[in-house]
Backbone bond lengths (Angstrom), bond angles and torsions (degrees), N, CA, C in turn:
res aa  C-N    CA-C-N  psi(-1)  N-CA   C-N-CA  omega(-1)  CA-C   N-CA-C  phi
1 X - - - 1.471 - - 1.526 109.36 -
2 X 1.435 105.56 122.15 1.680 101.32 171.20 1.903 120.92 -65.41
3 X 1.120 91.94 136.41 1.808 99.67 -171.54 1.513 100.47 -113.23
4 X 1.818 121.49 118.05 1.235 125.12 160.84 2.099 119.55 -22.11
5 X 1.204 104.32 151.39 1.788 70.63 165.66 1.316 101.33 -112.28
6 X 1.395 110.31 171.03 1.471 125.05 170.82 1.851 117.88 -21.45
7 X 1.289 107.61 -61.04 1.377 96.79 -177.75 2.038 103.16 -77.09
8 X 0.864 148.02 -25.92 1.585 127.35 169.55 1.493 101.89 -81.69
9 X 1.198 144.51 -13.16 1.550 134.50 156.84 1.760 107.95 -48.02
10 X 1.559 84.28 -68.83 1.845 97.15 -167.16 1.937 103.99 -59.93
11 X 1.346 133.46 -19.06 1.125 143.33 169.31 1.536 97.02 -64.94
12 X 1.354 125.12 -79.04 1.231 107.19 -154.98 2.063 116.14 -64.90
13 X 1.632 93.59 -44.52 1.180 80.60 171.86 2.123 136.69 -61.74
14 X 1.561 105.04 6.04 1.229 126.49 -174.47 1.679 95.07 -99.24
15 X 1.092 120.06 -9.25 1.412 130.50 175.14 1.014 123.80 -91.34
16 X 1.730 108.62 -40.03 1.810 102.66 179.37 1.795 105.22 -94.17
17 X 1.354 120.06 3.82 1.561 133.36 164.04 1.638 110.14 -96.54
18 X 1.139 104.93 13.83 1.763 112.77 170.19 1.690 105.18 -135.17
19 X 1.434 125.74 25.91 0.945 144.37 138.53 1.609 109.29 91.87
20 X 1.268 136.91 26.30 1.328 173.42 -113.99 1.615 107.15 -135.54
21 X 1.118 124.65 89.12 1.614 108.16 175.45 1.391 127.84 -52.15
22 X 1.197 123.02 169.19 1.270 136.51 -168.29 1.488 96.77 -56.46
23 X 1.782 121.31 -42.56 1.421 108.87 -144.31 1.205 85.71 -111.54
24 X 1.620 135.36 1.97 1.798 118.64 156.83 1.035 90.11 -105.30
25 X 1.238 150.39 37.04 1.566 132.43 139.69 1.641 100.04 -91.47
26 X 1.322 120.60 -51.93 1.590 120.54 -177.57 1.920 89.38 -67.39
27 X 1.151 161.57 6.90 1.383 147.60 154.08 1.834 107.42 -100.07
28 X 0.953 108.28 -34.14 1.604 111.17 149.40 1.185 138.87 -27.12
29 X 1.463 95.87 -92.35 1.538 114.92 161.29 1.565 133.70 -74.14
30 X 0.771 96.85 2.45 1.853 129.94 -177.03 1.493 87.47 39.09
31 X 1.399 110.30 87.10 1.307 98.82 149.82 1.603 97.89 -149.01
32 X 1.798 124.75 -178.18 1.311 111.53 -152.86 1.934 87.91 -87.74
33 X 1.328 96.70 169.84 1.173 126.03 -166.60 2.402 109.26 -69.79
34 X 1.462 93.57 -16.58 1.239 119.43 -176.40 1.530 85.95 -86.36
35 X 1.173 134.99 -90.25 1.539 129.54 -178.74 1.193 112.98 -33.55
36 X 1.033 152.22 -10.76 1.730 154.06 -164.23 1.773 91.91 -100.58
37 X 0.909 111.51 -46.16 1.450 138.81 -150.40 1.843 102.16 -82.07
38 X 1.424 110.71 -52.74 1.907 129.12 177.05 1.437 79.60 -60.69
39 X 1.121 114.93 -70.75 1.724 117.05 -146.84 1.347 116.43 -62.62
40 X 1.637 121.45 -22.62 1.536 125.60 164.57 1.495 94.34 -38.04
41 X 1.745 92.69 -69.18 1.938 109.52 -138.61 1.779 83.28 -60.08
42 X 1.319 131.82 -54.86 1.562 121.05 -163.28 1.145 87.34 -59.55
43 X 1.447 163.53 -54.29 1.352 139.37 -156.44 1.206 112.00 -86.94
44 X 1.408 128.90 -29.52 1.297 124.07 174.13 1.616 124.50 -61.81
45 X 1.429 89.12 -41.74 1.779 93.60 162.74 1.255 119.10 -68.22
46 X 1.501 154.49 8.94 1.244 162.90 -117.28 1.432 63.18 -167.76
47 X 1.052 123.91 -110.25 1.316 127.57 -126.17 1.177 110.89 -68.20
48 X 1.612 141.01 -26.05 1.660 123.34 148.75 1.207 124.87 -41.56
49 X 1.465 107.26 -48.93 1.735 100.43 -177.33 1.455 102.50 -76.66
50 X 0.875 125.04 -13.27 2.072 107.65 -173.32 2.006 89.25 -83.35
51 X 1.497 119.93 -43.17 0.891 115.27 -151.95 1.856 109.49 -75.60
52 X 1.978 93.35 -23.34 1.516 92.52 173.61 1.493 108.48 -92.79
53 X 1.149 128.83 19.75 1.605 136.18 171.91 1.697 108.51 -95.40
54 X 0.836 92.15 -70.86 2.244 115.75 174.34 1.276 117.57 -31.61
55 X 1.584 102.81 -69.90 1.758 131.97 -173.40 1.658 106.23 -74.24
56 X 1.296 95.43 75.81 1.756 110.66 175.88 1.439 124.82 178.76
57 X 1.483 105.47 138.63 1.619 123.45 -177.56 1.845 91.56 98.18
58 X 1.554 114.55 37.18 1.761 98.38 166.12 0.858 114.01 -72.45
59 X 1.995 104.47 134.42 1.852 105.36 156.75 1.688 102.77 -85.26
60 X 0.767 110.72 80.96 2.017 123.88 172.10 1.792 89.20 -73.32
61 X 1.229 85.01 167.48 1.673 100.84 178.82 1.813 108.77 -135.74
62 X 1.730 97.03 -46.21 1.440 120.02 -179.94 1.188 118.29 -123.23
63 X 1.640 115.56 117.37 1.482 118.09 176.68 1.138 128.64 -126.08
64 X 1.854 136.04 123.74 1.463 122.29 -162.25 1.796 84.03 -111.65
65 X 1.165 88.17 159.12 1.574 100.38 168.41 1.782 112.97 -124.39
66 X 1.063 111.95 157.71 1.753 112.51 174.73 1.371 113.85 -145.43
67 X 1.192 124.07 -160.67 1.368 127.93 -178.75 1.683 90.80 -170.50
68 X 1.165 113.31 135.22 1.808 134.82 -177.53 1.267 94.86 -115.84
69 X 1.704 106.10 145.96 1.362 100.46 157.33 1.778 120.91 -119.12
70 X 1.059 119.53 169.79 1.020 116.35 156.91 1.886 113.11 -171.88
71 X 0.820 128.73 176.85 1.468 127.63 -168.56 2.015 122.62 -121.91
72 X 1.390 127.04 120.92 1.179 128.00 165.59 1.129 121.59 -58.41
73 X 1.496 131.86 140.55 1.549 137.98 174.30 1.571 103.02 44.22
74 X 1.139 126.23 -43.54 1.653 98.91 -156.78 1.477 90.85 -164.03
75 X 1.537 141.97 141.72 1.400 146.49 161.40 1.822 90.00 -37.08
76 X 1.705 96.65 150.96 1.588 95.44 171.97 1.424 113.83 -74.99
77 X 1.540 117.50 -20.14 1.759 115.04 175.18 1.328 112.79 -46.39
78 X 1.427 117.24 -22.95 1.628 119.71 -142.54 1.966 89.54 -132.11
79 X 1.424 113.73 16.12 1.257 105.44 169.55 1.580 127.42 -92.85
80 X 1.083 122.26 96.99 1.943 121.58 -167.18 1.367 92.85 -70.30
81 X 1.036 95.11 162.49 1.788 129.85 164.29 1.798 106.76 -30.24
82 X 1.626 88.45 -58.55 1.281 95.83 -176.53 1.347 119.53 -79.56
83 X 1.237 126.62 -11.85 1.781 113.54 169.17 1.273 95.04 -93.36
84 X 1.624 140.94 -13.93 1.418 125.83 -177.74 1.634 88.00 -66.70
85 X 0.951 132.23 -68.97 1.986 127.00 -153.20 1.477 105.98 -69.19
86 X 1.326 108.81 -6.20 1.941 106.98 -179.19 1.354 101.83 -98.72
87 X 1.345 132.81 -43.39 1.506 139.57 -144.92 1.403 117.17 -119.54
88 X 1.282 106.17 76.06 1.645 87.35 -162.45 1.429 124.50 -80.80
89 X 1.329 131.75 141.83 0.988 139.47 -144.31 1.644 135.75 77.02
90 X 1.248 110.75 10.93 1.150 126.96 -146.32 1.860 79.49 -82.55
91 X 1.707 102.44 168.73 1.239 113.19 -166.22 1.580 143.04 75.34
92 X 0.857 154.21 -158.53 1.441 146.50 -166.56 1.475 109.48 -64.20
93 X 1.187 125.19 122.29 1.788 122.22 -177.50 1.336 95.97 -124.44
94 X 1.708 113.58 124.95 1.379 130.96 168.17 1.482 110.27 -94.74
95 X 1.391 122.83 124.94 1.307 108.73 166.62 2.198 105.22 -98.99
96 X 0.742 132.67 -172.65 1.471 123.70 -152.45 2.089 75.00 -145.64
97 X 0.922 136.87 -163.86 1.409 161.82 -136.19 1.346 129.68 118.65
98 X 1.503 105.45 134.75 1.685 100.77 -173.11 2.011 82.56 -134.56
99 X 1.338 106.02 133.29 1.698 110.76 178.34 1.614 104.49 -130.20
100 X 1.548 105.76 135.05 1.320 100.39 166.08 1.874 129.20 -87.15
101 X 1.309 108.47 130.83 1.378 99.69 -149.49 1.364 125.73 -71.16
102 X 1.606 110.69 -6.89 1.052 123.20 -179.80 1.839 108.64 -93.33
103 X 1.209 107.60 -37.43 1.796 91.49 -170.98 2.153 98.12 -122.59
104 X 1.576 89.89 15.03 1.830 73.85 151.14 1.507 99.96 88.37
105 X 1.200 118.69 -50.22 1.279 116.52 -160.09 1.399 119.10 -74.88
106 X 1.405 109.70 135.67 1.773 126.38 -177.08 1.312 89.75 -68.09
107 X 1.566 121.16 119.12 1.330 128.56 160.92 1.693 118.02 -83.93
108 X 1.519 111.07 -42.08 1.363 116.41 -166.99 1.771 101.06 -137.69
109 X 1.525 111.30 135.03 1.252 116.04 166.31 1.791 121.82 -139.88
110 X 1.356 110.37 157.15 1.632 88.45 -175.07 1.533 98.00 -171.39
111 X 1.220 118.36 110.04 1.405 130.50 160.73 1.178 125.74 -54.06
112 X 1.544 129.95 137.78 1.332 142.59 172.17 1.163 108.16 145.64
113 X 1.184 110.81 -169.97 1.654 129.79 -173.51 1.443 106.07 -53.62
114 X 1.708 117.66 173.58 1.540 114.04 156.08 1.052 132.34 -102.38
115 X 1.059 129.71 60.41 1.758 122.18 -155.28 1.438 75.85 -142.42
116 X 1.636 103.45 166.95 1.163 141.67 -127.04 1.541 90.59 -81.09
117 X 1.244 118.01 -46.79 1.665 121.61 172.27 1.474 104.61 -37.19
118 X 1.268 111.93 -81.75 1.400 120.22 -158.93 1.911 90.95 -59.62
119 X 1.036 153.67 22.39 1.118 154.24 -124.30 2.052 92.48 -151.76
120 X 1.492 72.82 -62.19 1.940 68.74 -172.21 1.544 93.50 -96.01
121 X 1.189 144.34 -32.13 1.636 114.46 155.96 1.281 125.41 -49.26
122 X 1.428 139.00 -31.32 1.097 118.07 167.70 1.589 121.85 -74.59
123 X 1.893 113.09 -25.81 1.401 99.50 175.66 1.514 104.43 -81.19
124 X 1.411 150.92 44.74 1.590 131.49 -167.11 1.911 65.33 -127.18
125 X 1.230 103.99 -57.57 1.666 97.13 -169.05 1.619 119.80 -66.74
126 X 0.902 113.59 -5.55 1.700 114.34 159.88 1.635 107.59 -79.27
127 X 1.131 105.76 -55.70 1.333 109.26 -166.34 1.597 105.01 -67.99
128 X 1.206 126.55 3.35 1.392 127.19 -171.64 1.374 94.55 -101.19
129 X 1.344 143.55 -16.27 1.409 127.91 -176.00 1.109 98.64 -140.69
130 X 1.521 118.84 60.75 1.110 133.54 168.80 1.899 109.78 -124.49
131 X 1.271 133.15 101.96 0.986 130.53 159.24 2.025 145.94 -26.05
132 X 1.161 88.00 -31.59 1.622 122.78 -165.32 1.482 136.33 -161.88
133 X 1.591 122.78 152.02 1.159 85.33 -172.17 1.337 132.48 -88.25
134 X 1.542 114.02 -172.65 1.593 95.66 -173.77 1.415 114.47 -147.99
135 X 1.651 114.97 176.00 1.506 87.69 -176.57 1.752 102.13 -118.60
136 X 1.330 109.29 150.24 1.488 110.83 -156.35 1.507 93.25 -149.41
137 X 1.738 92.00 148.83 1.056 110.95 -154.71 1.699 105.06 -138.53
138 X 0.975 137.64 138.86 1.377 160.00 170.18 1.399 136.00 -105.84
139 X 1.509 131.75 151.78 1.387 118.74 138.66 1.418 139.60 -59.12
140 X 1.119 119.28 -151.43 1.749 89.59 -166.90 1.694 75.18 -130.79
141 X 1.369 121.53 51.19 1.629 110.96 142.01 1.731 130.12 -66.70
142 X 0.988 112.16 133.94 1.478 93.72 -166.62 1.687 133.32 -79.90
143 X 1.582 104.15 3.13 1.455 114.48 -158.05 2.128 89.79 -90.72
144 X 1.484 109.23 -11.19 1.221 116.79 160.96 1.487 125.03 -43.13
145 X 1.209 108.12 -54.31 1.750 116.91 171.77 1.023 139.68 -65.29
146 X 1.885 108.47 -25.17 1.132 98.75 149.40 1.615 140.02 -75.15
147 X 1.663 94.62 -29.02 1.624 113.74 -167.45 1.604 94.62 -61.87
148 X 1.562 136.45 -49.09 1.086 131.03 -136.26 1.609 94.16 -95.17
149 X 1.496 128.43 -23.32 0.828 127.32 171.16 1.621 142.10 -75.46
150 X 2.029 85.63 -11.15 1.713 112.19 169.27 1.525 110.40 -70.72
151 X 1.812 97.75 -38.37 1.631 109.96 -142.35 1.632 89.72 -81.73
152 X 1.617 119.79 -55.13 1.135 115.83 -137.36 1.562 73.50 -119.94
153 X 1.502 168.30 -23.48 1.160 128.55 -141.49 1.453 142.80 39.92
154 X 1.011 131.79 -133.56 1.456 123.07 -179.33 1.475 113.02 -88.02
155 X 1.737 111.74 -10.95 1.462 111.82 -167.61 1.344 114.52 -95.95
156 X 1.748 108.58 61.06 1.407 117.68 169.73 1.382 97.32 -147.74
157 X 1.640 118.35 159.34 1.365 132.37 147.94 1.716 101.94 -88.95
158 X 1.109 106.06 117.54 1.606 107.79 178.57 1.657 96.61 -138.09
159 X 1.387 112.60 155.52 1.346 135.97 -163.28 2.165 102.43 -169.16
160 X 1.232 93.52 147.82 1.262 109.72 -178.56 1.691 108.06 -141.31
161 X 1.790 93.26 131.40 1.972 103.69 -170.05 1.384 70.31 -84.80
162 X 1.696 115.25 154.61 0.949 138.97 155.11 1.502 110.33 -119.13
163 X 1.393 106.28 111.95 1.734 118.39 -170.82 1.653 109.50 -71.58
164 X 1.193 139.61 127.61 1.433 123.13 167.61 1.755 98.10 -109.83
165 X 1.739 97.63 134.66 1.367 93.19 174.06 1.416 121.34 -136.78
166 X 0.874 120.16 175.53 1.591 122.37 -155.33 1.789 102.57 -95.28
167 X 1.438 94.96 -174.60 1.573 104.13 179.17 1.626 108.67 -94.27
168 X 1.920 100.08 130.02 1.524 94.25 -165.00 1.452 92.31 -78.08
169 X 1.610 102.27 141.40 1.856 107.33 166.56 1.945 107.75 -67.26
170 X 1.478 105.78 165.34 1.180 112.78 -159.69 2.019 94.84 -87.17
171 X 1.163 120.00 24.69 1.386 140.15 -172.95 1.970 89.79 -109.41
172 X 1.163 107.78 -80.67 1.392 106.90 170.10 1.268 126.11 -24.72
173 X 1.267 106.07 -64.89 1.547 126.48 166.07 1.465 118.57 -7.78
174 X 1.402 87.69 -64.47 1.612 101.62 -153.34 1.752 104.24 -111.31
175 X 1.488 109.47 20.36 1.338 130.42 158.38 1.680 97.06 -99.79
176 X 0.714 135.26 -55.85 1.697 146.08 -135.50 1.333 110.80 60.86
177 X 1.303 100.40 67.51 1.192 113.34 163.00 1.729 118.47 -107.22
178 X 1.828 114.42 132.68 1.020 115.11 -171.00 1.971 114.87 -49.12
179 X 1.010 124.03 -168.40 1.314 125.39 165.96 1.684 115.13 -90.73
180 X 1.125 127.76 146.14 1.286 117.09 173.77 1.441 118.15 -74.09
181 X 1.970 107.70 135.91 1.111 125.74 -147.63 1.939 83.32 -98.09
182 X 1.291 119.12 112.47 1.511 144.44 -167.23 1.582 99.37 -79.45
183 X 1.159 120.66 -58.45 1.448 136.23 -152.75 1.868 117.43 -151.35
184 X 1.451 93.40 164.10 1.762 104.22 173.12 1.202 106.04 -134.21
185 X 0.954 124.32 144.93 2.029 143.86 174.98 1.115 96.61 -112.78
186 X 1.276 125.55 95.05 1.988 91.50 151.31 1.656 111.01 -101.25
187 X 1.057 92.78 149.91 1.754 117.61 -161.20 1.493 122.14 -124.74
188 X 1.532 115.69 68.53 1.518 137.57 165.10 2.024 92.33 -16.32
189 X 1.226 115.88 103.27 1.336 116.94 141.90 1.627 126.23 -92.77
190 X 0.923 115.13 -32.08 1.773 117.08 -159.57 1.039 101.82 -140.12
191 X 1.868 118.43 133.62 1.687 99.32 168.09 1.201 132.52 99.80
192 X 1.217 133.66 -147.99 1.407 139.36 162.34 1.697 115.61 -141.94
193 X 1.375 141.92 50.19 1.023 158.02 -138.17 1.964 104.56 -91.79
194 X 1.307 91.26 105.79 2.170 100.89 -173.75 1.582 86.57 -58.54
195 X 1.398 101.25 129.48 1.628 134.13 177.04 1.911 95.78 -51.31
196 X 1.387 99.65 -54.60 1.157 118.90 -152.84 2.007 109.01 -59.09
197 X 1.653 108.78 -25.81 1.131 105.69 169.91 1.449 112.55 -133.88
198 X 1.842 114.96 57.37 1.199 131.17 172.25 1.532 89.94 -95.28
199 X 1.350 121.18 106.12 1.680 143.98 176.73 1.046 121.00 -166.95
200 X 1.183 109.23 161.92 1.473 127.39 -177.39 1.861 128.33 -115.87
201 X 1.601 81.52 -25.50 1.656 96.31 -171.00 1.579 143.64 -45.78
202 X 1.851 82.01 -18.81 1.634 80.29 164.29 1.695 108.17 -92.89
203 X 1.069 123.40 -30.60 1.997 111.62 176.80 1.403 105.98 -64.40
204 X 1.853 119.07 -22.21 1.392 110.88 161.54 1.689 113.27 -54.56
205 X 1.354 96.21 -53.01 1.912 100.38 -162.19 1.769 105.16 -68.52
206 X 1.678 115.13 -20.65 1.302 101.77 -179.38 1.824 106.94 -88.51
207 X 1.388 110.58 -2.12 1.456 110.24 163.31 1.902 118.10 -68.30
208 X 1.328 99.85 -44.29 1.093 102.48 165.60 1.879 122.44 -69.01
209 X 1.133 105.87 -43.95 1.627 101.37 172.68 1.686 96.72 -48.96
210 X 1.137 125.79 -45.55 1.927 124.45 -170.91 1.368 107.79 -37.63
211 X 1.139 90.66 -64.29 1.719 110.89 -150.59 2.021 97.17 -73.22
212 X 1.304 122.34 -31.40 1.332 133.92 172.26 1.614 92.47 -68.46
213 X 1.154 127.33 -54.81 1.962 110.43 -160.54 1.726 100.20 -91.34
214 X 1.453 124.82 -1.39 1.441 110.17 -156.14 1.723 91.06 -126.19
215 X 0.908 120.53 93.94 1.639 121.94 -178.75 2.143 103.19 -39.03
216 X 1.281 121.76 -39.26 1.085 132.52 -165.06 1.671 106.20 -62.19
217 X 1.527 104.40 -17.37 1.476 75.06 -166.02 1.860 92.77 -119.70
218 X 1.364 101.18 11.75 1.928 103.66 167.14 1.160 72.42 -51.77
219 X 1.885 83.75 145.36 1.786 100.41 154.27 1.754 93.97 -108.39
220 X 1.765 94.95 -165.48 1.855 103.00 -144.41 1.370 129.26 33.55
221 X 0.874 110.49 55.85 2.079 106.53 -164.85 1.742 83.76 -138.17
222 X 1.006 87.77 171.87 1.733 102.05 157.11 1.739 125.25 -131.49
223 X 1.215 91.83 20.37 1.472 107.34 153.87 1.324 121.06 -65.01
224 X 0.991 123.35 4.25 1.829 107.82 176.85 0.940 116.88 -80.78
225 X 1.523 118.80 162.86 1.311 120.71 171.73 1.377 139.57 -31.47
226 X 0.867 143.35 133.36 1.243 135.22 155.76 1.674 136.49 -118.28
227 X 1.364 79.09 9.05 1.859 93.50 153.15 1.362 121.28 -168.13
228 X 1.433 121.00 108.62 1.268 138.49 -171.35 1.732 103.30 -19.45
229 X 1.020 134.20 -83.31 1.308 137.92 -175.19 1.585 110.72 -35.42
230 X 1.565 127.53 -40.77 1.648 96.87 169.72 1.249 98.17 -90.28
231 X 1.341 133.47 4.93 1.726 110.28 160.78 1.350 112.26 -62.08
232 X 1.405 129.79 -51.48 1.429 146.44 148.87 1.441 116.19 -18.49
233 X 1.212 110.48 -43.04 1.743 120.58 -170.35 1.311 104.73 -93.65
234 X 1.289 123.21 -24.07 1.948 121.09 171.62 1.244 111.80 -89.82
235 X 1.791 119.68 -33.57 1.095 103.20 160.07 1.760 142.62 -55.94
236 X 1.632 105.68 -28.89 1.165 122.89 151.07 1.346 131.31 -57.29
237 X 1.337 129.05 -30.20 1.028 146.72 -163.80 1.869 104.59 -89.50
238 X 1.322 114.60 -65.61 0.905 124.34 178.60 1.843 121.11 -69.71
239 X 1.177 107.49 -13.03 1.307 117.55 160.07 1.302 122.54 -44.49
240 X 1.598 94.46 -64.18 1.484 114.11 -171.91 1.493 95.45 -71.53
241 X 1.733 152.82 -53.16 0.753 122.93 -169.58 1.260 119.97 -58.93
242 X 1.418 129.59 -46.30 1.544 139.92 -162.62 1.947 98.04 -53.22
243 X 1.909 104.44 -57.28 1.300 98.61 170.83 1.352 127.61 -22.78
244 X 1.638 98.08 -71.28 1.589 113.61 -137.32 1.446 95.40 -115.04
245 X 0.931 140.86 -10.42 1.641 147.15 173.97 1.226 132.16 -78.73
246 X 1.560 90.34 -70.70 1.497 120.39 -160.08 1.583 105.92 -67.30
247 X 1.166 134.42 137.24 1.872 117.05 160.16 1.420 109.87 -81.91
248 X 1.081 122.17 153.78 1.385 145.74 149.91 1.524 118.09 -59.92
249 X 1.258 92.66 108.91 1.625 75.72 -169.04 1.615 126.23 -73.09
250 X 1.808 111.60 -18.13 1.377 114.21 137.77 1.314 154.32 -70.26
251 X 1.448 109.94 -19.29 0.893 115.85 131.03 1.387 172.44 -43.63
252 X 1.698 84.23 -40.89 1.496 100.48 173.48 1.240 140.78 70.14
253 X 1.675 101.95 8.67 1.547 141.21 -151.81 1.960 104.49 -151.45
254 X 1.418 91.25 164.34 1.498 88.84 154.94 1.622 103.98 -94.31
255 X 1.556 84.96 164.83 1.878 89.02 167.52 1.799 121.16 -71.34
256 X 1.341 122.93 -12.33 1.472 130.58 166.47 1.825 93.04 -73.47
257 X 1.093 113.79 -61.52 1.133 103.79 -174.22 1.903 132.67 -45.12
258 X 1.304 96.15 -48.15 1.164 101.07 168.62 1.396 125.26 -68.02
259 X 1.322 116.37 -36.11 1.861 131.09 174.92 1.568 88.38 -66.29
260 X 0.765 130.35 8.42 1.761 121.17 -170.10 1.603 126.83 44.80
261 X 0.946 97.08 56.80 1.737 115.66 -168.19 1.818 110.07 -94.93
262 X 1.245 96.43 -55.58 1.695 112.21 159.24 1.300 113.94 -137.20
263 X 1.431 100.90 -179.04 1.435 115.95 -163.24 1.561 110.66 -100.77
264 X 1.344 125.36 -16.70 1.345 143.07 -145.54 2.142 107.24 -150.33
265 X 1.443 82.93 161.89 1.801 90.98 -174.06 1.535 86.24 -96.90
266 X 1.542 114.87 133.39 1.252 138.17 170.04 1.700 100.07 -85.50
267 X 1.361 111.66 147.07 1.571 124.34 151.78 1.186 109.08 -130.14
268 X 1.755 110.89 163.73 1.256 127.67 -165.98 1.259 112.92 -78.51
269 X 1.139 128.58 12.93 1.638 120.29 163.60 2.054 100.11 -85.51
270 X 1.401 103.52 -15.25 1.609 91.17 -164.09 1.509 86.81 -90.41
271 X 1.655 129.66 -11.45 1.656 113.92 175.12 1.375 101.99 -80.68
272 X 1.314 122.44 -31.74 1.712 110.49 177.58 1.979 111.78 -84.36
273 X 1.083 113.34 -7.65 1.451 111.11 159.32 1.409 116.17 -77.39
274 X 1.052 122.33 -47.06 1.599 129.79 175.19 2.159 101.50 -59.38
275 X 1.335 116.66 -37.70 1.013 123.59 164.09 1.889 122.10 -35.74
276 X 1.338 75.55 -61.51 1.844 104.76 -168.99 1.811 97.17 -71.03
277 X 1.190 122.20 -22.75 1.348 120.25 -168.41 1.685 102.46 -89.49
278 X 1.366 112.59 -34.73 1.529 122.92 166.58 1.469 131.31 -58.13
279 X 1.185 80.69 -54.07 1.997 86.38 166.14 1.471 107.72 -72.81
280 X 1.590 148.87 -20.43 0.817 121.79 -150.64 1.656 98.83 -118.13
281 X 1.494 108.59 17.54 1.665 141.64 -173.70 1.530 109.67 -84.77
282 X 1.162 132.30 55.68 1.730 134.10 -159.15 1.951 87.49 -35.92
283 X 1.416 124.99 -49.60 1.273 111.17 -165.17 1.318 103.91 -64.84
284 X 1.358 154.07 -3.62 1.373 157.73 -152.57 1.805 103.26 -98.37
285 X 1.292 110.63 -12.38 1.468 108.38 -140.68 1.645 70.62 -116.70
C-alpha cells in the first residue's frame, strides 16, 4: 500500500488546522477525499490520547471556561425523526473549553450537549489536571454551579460574568447577529475570587480563534460536520496544534511552552511521526 510521506501528511493535516475544508484540502493536496478523511480519524485519535496524557499536573492560577456552538448534519430545528435514528449526534453540538489565562493553553475540552451532565464531566476533567487551586471564572450559565461544585468543592475561587443583553433589532435578526451585550455582573460564587480578573475574554477570543482555524464551525457555509466523531477528531486534532505548534502571538511562545509542558516549538510532521510510531507499536493495537 502506498503511504503519503511525512511532509504531505503534516501538510494536509496543517490545512484542515488553517481552516480549509476537507474537500479543498483533498483539491489542494490532490489527494482523494477518502485519504483526507483516514488521516483526520488517525490523527484525531493521536491527538486525544497524547493530549489526555501531556495536559496534567497544571500550576494554572487563572481559568475561563466557555462553551462554542455549532451544529452536526443539520440545525436541530431541521432534525426529523428520521435523521435522529440514522445520524447520531445529529443537531446542535456544544464543544465546552477550559483555557488558562495566563499561558493560553486549552487545558480541558469536551463535546456534547449543554446540560448539566456534560457540565460536571467537563468540570471533573479540568479539575483533574490541575495541580493547585485556582481561580475560575464562567458565564453565568447555570448548569456551571452545579458542575464546579461536584468537581472542585470549596477548593476553588470561582465567580461567574453574568452578560445582560438587549433586544436584538429585526436588522440583527436577519444578519444573525447576536443581541447587543448591555452589561457585566460578575458574581463571586465560591471562595474568594480578585474582582479584578473575574473574565472570560480570553475563552471568548479562543472561541473565535475555533471557528477562524476549523472550517466546521463557520457558520452559513456547508462545511459542517456531518458526523459527530470527525467533529470530535478535529477538535482533537486542532487542540494539539493550537497547544503545541501554533505561537502566540503575545506570547511569543507556544501555549505548551509557556504552561511549561516542553521546552521547544513542535511541528506537525512530529504529530504524524508520533502517529507512525503508534501504529507500528503491536502493543498499541
Amino acid at each position: 500500500m502506498n503511504r503519503l510521506t511525512t511532509a504531505k501528511r503534516a501538510q494536509i493535516l496543517s490545512m484542515l488546522c488553517e481552516g480549509n475544508s476537507m474537500r479543498a484540502v483533498s483539491r489542494l493536496a490532490d489527494v482523494s477525499i477518502n485519504t483526507v478523511s483516514k488521516l483526520l480519524v488517525d490523527a484525531g485519535t493521536l491527538c486525544a490520547a497524547f493530549h489526555q496524557d501531556q495536559v496534567r499536573g497544571l500550576k494554572a492560577k487563572r481559568i475561563q471556561v466557555d462553551e462554542i456552538w455549532s451544529f452536526t448534519y443539520a440545525k436541530r430545528k431541521n432534525v426529523t425523526q428520521k435523521i435522529a435514528e440514522t445520524v447520531e449526534g445529529a443537531g446542535d453540538t456544544w464543544t465546552w473549553t477550559g483555557i488558562d489565562a495566563d499561558s493560553k493553553l486549552v487545558i480541558s475540552w469536551l463535546v456534547g450537549g449543554r446540560d448539566a451532565g456534560y457540565a460536571i464531566t467537563f468540570m471533573n476533567d479540568l479539575r483533574s489536571r490541575l495541580a493547585n487551586r485556582v481561580q475560575l471564572t464562567s458565564d453565568g450559565h447555570k448548569a456551571y454551579l452545579v458542575a464546579v461544585e461536584d468537581a472542585f468543592g470549596m477548593d476553588v475561587d470561582f465567580a461567574q460574568l453574568v452578560k445582560i443583553y438587549g433586544t436584538a433589532s429585526v436588522e440583527d435578526q436577519r444578519r444573525y447577529s447576536p443581541a447587543e451585550c448591555i452589561g457585566c455582573i460578575p458574581t463571586p460564587v465560591t471562595g474568594d475570587p480578585d474582582p479584578k480578573h473575574i473574565s472570560t475574554s480570553f475563552a471568548e477570543r479562543q472561541n473565535l480563534t475555533m471557528r477562524m482555524h476549523m472550517r466546521r464551525f463557520t457558520r452559513l457555509t456547508n462545511g459542517f460536520s456531518k458526523k459527530l466523531a470527525n467533529h470530535i477528531h478535529m477538535i482533537a486534532l486542532y487542540t494539539v496544534f493550537y497547544n503545541w505548534t501554533k505561537l502566540h502571538k503575545t506570547l511569543r511562545t507556544t501555549p505548551a511552552q509557556a504552561a511549561g509542558l516542553t521546552d521547544r516549538v513542535w511541528d506537525m510532521a512530529e504529530i504524524v511521526n508520533l502517529m507512525d510510531e503508534v501504529n507500528a507499536d503491536p502493543k498499541s493495537n
